[in-house]
ZAMARGU-4260 file (C-alpha; in steps of 0.2 Angstrom, whole numbers, plus 5000, padded with zeros to 4 digits):
<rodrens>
0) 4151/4381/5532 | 4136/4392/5530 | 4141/4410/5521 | 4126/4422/5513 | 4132/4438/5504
5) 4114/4442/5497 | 4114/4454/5509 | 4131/4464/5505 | 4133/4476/5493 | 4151/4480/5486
10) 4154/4498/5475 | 4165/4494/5463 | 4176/4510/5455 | 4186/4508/5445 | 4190/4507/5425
15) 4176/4497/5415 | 4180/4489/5399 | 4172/4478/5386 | 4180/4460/5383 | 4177/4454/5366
20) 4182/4438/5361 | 4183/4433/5341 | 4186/4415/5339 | 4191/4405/5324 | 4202/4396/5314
25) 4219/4399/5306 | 4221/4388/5290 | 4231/4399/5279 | 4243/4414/5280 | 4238/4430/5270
30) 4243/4435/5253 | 4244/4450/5259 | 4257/4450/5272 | 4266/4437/5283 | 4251/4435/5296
35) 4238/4421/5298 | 4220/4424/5290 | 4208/4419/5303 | 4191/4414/5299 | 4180/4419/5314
40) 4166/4406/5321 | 4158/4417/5335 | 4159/4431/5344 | 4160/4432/5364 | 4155/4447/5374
45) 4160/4451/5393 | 4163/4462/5405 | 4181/4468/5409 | 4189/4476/5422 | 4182/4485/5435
50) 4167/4475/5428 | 4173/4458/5429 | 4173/4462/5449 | 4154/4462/5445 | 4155/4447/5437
55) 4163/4439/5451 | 4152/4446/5466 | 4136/4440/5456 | 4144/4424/5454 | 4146/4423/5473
60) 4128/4430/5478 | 4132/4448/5483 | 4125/4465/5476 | 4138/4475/5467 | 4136/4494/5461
65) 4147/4499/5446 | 4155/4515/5444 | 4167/4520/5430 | 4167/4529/5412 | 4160/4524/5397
70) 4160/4533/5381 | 4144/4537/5370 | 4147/4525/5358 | 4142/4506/5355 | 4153/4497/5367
75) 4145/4508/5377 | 4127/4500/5375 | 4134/4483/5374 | 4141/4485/5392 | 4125/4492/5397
80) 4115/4481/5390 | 4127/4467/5399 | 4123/4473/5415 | 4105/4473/5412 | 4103/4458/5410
85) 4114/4454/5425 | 4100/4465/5432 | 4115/4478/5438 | 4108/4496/5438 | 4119/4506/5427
90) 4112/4524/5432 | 4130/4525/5440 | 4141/4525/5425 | 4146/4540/5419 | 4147/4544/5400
95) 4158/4555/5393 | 4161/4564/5376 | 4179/4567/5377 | 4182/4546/5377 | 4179/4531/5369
100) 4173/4516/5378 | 4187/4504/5381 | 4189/4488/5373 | 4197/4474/5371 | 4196/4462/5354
105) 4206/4447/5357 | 4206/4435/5343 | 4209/4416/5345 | 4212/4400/5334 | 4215/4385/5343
110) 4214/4392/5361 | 4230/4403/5355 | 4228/4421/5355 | 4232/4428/5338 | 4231/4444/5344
115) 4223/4457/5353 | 4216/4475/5349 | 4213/4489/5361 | 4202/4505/5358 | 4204/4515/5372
120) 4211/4535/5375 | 4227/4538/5384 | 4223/4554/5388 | 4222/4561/5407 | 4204/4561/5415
125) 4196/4578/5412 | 4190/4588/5424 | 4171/4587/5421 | 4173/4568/5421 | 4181/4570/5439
130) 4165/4580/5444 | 4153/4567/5438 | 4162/4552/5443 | 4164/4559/5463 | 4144/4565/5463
135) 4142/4546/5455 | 4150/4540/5470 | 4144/4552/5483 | 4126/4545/5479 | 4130/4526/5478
140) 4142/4525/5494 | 4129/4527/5507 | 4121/4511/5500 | 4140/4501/5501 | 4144/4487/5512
145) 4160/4489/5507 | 4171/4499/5490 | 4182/4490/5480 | 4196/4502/5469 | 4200/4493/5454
150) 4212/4503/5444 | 4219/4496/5428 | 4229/4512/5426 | 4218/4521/5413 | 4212/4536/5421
155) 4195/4532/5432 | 4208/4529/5448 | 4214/4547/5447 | 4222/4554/5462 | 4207/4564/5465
160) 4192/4550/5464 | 4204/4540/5474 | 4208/4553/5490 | 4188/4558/5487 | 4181/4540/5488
165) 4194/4533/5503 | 4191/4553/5515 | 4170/4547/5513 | 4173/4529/5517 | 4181/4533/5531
170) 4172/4545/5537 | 4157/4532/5536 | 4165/4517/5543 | 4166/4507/5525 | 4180/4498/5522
175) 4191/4501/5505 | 4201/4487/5495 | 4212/4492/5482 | 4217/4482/5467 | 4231/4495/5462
180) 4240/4500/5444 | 4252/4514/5452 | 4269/4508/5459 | 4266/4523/5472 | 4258/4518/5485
185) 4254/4533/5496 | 4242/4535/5481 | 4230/4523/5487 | 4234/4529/5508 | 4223/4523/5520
190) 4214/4511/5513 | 4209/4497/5522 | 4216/4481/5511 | 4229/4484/5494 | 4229/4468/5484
195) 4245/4469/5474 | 4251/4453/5464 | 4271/4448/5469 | 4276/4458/5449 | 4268/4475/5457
200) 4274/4474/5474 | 4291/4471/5468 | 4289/4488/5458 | 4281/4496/5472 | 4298/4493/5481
205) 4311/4495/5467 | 4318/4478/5469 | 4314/4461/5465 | 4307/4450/5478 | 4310/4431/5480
210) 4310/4423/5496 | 4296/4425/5509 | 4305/4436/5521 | 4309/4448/5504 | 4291/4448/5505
215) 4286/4451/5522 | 4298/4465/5522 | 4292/4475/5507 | 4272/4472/5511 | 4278/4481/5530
220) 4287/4493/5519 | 4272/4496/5508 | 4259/4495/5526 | 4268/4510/5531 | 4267/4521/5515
225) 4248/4517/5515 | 4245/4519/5533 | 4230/4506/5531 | 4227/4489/5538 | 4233/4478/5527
230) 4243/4471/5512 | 4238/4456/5504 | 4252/4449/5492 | 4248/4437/5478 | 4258/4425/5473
235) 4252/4414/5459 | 4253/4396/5461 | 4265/4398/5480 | 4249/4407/5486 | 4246/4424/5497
240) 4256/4433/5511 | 4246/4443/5522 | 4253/4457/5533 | 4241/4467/5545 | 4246/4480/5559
245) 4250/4473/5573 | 4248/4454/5569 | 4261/4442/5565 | 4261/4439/5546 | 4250/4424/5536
250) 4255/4416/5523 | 4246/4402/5513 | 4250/4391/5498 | 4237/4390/5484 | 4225/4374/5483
255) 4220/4374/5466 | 4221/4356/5460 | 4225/4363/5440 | 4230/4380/5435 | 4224/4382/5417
260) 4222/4400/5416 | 4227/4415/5428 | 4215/4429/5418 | 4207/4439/5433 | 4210/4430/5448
265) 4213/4447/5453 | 4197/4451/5452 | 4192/4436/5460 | 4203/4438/5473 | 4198/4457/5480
270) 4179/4453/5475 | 4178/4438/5487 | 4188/4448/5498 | 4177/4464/5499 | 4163/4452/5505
275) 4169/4441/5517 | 4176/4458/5527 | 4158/4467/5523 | 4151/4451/5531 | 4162/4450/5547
280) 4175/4438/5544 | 4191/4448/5547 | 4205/4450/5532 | 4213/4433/5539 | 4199/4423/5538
285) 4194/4431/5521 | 4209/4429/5514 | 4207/4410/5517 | 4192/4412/5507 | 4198/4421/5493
290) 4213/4410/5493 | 4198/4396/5487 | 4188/4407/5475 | 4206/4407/5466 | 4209/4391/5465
295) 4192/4387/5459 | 4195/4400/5446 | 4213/4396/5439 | 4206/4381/5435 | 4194/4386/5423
300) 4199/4391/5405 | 4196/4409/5402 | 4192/4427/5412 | 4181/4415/5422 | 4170/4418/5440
305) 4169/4406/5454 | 4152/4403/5463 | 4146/4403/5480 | 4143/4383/5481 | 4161/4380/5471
310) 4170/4388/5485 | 4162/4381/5500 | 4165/4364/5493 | 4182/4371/5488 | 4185/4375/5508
315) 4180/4360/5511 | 4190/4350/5502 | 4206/4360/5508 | 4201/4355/5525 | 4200/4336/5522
320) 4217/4340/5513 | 4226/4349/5527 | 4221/4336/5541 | 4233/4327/5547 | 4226/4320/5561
325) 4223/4300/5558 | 4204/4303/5565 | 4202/4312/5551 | 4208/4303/5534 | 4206/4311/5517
330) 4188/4303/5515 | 4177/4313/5504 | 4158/4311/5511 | 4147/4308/5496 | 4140/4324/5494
335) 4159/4333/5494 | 4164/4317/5481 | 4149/4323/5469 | 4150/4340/5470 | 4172/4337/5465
340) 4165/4325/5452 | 4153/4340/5445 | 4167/4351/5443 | 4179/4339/5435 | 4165/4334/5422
345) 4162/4355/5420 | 4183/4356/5415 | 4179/4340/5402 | 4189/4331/5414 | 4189/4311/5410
350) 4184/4302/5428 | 4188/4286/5433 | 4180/4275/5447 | 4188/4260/5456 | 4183/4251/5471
355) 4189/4238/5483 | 4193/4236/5502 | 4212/4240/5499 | 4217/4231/5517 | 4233/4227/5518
360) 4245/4237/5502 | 4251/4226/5492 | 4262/4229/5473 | 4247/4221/5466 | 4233/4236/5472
365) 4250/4248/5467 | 4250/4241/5450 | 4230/4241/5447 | 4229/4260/5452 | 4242/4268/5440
370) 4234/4256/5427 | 4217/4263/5432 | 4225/4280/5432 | 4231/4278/5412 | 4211/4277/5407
375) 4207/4295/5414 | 4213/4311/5419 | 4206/4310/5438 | 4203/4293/5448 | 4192/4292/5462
380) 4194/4275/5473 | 4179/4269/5484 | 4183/4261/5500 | 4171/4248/5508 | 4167/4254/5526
385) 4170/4243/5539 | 4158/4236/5542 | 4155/4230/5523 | 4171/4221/5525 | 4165/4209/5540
390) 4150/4206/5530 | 4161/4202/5513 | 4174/4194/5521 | 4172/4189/5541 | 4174/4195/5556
395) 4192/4196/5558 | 4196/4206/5543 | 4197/4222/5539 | 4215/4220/5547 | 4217/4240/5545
400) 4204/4252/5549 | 4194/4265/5538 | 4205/4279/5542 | 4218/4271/5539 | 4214/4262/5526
405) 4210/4277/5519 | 4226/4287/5524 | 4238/4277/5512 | 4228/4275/5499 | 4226/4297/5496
410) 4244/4295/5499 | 4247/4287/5481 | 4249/4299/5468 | 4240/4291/5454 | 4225/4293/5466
415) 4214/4310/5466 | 4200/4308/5476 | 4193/4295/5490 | 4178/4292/5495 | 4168/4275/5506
420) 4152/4265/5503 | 4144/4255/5516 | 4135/4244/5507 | 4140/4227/5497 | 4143/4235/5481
425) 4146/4252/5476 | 4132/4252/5463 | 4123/4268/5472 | 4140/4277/5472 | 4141/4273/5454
430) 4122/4278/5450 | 4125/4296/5460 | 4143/4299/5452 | 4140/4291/5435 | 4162/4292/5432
435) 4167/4290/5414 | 4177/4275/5416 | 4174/4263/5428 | 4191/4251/5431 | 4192/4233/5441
440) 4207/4221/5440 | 4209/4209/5425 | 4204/4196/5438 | 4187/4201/5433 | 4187/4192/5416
445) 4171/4185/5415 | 4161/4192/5428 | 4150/4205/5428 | 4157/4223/5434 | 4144/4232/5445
450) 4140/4249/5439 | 4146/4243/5420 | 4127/4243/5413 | 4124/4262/5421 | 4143/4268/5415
455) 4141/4260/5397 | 4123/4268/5394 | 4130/4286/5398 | 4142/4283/5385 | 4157/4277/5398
460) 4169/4263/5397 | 4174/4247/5408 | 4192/4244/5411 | 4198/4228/5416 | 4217/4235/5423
465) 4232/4223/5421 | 4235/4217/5439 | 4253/4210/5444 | 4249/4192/5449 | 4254/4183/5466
470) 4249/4197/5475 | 4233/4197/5488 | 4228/4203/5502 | 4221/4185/5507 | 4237/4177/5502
475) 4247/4189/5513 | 4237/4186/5529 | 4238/4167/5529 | 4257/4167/5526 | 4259/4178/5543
480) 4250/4167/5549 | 4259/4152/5545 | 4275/4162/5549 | 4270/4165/5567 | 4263/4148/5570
</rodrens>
């Protein structure tokens, strides 16, 4: 699948905050009062809302603009000087004297938040700030591909930089996505896409919403107050339901393999969103491409991005998972097997490799896999083709197919990924994968393990798994034979 958004710019409205991040350790509890003394190790900074939509259509190749308020203060230059690396023009913020920059100071010890700090003013948006912001975006929109309102409910998103910002879209053709804070709706009216997660449809509505018709009924309900195109519903690990006017409504279960942490996969979501539309796939299809960008980013630790290359691969692996067609096995092709392996390695995710022909099923492969799978947190098995078989083993065998072959094997859950060599040995799989543990039956006592010499000098391990004994494939072949003779 080929996809290029360096071409598409996105403007981005929306509330731009500083995410701070103090890390450290909790060994005692104060003197002072009954709360933990943490002493801090580092200090991380990011961008935060409105601006972590930036973050996310860098991360996937696109051009973003940013427009929101900043205060004149130091979070202030922090942010700018942020986006300046990033190489993101900030002669679109608007700062003000009447607020503070917003930020965010979490404070961590052991992966725990402690707990978190916010500088910000709750007071409503003044009116020379309204000014600013609309000639802001009066300037900026005729250089959009496409806007993104992303309102975190303090202040930029006001009713009148809303109805300003959606009027000139319109009237140039751009389409407008909405993440949206308000519960009313007609606030954000015709927008092209509103992105609300299942908690703020629910209150969008007045009631909770359970079942998947619950849900297809309060999106129509909420289609009609907005007069737009669509509305997008996400729904954490069950997925997204899509209703457009005048098309049957889509829904699609998440793919994420993990789901670590769910901190802005809204973002992710309406970023990857705003450019697959601005690129010409419709909402459908660009939903089924968010849908991947946020199951590559719930399973990352942290306000994270996904990038263009993670998704494809992403996409692809969905494919080789929804096919159910036996031409069309779960067989990872090498380059899909390395680029999974990369991002399993990148999550300090323990990787195990096993190999054999894995012909006919038997208790005794059964047993060697879930051994295999006690050594690591992800197991790949690497089939021989074929045609490897007939060399190894003659020309009657294999007795099952590849794809077949292949088919039962993804099937077992101690399994995770399944890819095919056609050589004798797998060593040049091993060699491009380099796995951290690389497993073979017990039956290998005494010989040597191919791939153990490249695994051990990366600092891996070699497994020799318990096997349950009487059982091969060899051994089962000849007693159907003798039974049928």
């Amino acid at each position: 699948m080929m996809m290029d958004f360096s071409n598409i710019t996105i403007l981005c409205i929306g509330d731009v905050m500083l995410d701070r991040f103090y890390y450290g350790d909790v060994e005692r509890i104060s003197p002072e009062a009954p709360v933990p003394v943490l002493r801090l190790n580092h200090t991380k900074e990011m961008l935060g809302g409105a601006g972590n939509v930036t973050n996310n259509i860098l991360s996937l190749g696109g051009k973003p603009i940013l427009i929101g308020l900043l205060g004149e203060d130091n979070y202030a230059a922090v942010i700018c000087d942020l986006l300046n690396k990033k190489e993101v023009d900030s002669k679109y913020l608007v700062c003000s004297n009447k607020r503070p920059t917003i930020c965010k100071s979490r404070f961590i010890a052991a992966n725990q938040q402690v707990i978190r700090a916010d500088h910000e003013s709750q007071r409503p948006i003044h009116d020379e700030e309204i000014k600013r912001l609309i000639k802001s975006i009066d300037q900026a929109l005729p250089h959009a591909n496409a806007i993104v309102l992303s309102d975190y409910g303090k202040g930029v998103c006001c009713d009148a930089v809303v109805r300003h910002t959606i009027n000139k879209a319109r009237d140039a053709g751009i389409p407008v996505f909405v993440d949206p804070k308000s519960n009313d709706f007609s606030h954000y009216q015709y927008a092209t896409c509103i992105t609300p997660n299942l908690k703020e449809a629910s209150e969008a509505v007045g009631r909770p919403l359970k079942s998947d018709e619950e849900i297809e009924i309060a999106a129509k309900e909420l289609l009609n107050i907005t007069q737009g195109e669509a509305i997008l519903i996400t729904r954490s690990e069950k997925g997204m339901t899509l209703v457009e006017r005048d098309k049957p409504t889509k829904t699609i279960p998440s793919k994420a393999r993990e789901i670590f942490d769910v901190s802005g996969a809204g973002d992710t979501v309406i970023a990857t969103l705003s450019l697959g539309v601005a690129s010409g796939l419709s909402i459908s299809e660009s939903m089924q491409f968010a849908n991947a960008a946020a199951g590559v980013v719930v399973a990352k630790i942290g306000t994270a991005t996904a990038s263009l290359s993670e998704v494809l691969a992403e996409l692809e692996a969905q494919f080789i998972d929804d096919a159910s067609d036996v031409i069309k096995p779960n067989i990872l092709t090498h380059d899909q097997i390395y680029n999974q392996v990369t991002q399993w390695k990148k999550r300090k995710l323990v990787v195990g490799f096993t190999n054999g022909c894995f012909d006919i099923l038997h208790p005794g492969h059964v047993t060697l896999l879930k051994n295999a799978k006690l050594h690591c947190d992800k197991l790949i098995v690497a089939l021989n083709t074929d045609q490897s078989i007939r060399r190894l083993k003659g020309k009657e065998r294999p007795i099952n197919n590849l794809n077949a072959r292949a088919q039962i094997i993804a099937a077992l859950r101690y399994v995770d990924a399944v890819t095919a060599f056609d050589e004798d040995t797998p060593l040049k799989l091993v060699e491009a994968l380099r796995p951290n543990v690389l497993i073979k039956g017990g039956d290998y006592q005494g010989k040597e393990v191919v791939g153990s010499e490249i695994v051990q000098k990366e600092g891996g391990r070699v497994i020799l798994a318990d096997l349950q004994i009487g059982f091969s494939t060899t051994n089962m072949i000849e007693r159907i034979r003798q039974s049928n003779s």
